[in-house]
C-alpha positions, 0 to 999 in steps of 0.5 A: 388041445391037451390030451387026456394022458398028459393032462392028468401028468400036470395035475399030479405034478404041479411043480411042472407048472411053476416058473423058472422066474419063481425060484429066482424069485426066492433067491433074491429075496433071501438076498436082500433079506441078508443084506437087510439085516448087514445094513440095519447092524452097520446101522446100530454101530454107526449110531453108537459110534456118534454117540460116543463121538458126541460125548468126546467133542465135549471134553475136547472143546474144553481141552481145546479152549485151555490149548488156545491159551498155550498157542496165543502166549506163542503167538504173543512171543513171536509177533516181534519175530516176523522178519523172515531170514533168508534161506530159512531152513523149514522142518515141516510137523504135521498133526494127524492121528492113527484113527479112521472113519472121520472124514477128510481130517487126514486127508486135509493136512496132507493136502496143504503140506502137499501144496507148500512143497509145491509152492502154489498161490493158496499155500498154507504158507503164502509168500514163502518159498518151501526147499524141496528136501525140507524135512517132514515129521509126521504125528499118527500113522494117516496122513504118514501114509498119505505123504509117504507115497508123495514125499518119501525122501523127505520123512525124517520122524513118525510119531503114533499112538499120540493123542489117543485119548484127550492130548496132554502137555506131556504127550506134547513135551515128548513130541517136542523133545525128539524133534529137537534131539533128531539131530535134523537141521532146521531153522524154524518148524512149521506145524501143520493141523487142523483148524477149529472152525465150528462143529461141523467145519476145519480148515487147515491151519499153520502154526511156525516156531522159530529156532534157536538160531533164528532167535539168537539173530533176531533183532528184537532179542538182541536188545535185551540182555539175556543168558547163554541157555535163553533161546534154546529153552524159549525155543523147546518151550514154545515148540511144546506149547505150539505142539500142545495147542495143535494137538488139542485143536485136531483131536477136537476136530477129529472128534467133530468129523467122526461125529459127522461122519457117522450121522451122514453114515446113519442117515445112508443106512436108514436111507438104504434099509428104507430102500430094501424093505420096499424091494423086499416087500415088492419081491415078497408080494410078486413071490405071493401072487406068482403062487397064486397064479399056479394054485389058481392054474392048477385047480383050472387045470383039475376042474378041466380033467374034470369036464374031460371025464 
């Protein structure tokens, strides 16, 4: 039993009756209420990002399809070139981007140009032995990262701030013109991109331009006559247009996994808030009932004095 003295001390005091677990209580929900409001803004960006991203897949599926056309008339040109000499010396050209926040597209190229050095069954390039110091060039600062750590002998040229917006035949010509004034040695470069699939799938696709030499030796040019120069302007020619159409082919991806990707990120955040609204709701009512508890204990304890009078 209570005596009178320290009955009257916990009616004055009503603080002494409230729990520790109160103010914990307070501080985690000034905890998730912070955190509600970081989700619901990451929230608002991702949503904005994918509709950006939306509205530049459009105009790049239509660069796209006119890319196509340039990587096709290679394809055309090539097909009689199939014979594949000896001892090819490969320069190996991988199409990224310098832009994150999209998905595996960086990671996707890398991996494949990963297993080509390595020679494994599901090479991008299949029946085709790869040298390992075969050289690597590498468009956007990604995947340069990426292989860097991997094959850091073997990088000869880095190209940037390419295909920032929708990739034009000029940005294309650039990147085939350094190639072949690098002063590297090759016999036929292999581009590495990423591969249109649909709207929410790539794969990684390879695309080979035979050089200057191979061509000269290639019997199926031999038998017509031609000028001196042919072959070193059909080679920088097709580089260009292969270029070109894997420029426009991975832009169009980049767009579609960065529309993707910020769904799937919308979708967690709606997920998340869901989930801490209803953590904060039940925080909110214990914090209420919990006051209710020491209003209702300390008018008990009063009508008690009371009576003790």
């Amino acid at each position: 039993m209570f005596s009178r003295r320290t009955v009257a001390r916990v009616v004055a005091q009503p603080s002494l009756l409230a729990t520790p677990s109160q103010a914990r209580n307070m501080a985690t929900l000034r905890e998730i209420e912070l955190r509600l409001k970081s989700v619901r803004n990451i929230e608002k960006i991702t949503k904005s990002m994918k509709m950006i991203a939306s509205t530049k897949l459009a105009k790049a599926q239509r660069a796209m399809q006119a890319g196509k056309l340039y990587g096709a008339a290679n394809a055309e040109v090539f097909e009689t070139t199939k014979d594949e000499p000896a001892g090819s010396r490969k320069l190996f050209l991988v199409i990224s981007s310098d832009k994150g926040l999209c998905g595996g597209i960086h990671s996707s190229v890398s991996k494949a140009t990963r297993r080509a050095f390595a020679n494994v069954p599901d090479s991008p390039i299949p029946g085709v032995s790869v040298d390992s110091d075969s050289p690597i060039m590498v468009v956007g600062d990604k995947s340069k990262a990426q292989l860097s750590r991997v094959l850091p002998n073997n990088f000869q040229l880095t190209f940037n701030q390419i295909g920032r917006d929708v990739p034009s035949f000029a940005d294309a010509a650039g990147v085939a013109d350094l190639v072949v004034k690098s002063g590297v040695a090759f016999d036929s470069v292999v581009i590495i991109y990423n591969k249109f699939v649909s709207a929410i799938s790539y794969e990684p696709g390879v695309m080979e331009v035979k050089g200057e030499d191979e061509l000269k030796k290639n019997a199926a040019f031999n038998k017509y006559e031609m000028e001196d120069d042919f072959t070193k302007d059909l080679f920088e020619f097709s580089l260009a247009n292969a270029v070109f159409a894997a420029l426009a082919e991975s832009h169009a991806c980049e767009q579609s996994a960065r529309r993707n990707a910020m769904d799937n990120a919308s979708k967690n955040a709606g997920d998340m808030i869901s989930s801490l609204t209803m953590q904060y709701n039940r925080g909110r009512q214990a914090a209420i009932t919990n006051e209710l508890v020491d209003i209702i204990t300390v008018h008990s304890f009063t009508w008690f004095f009371g009576i003790l009078r």
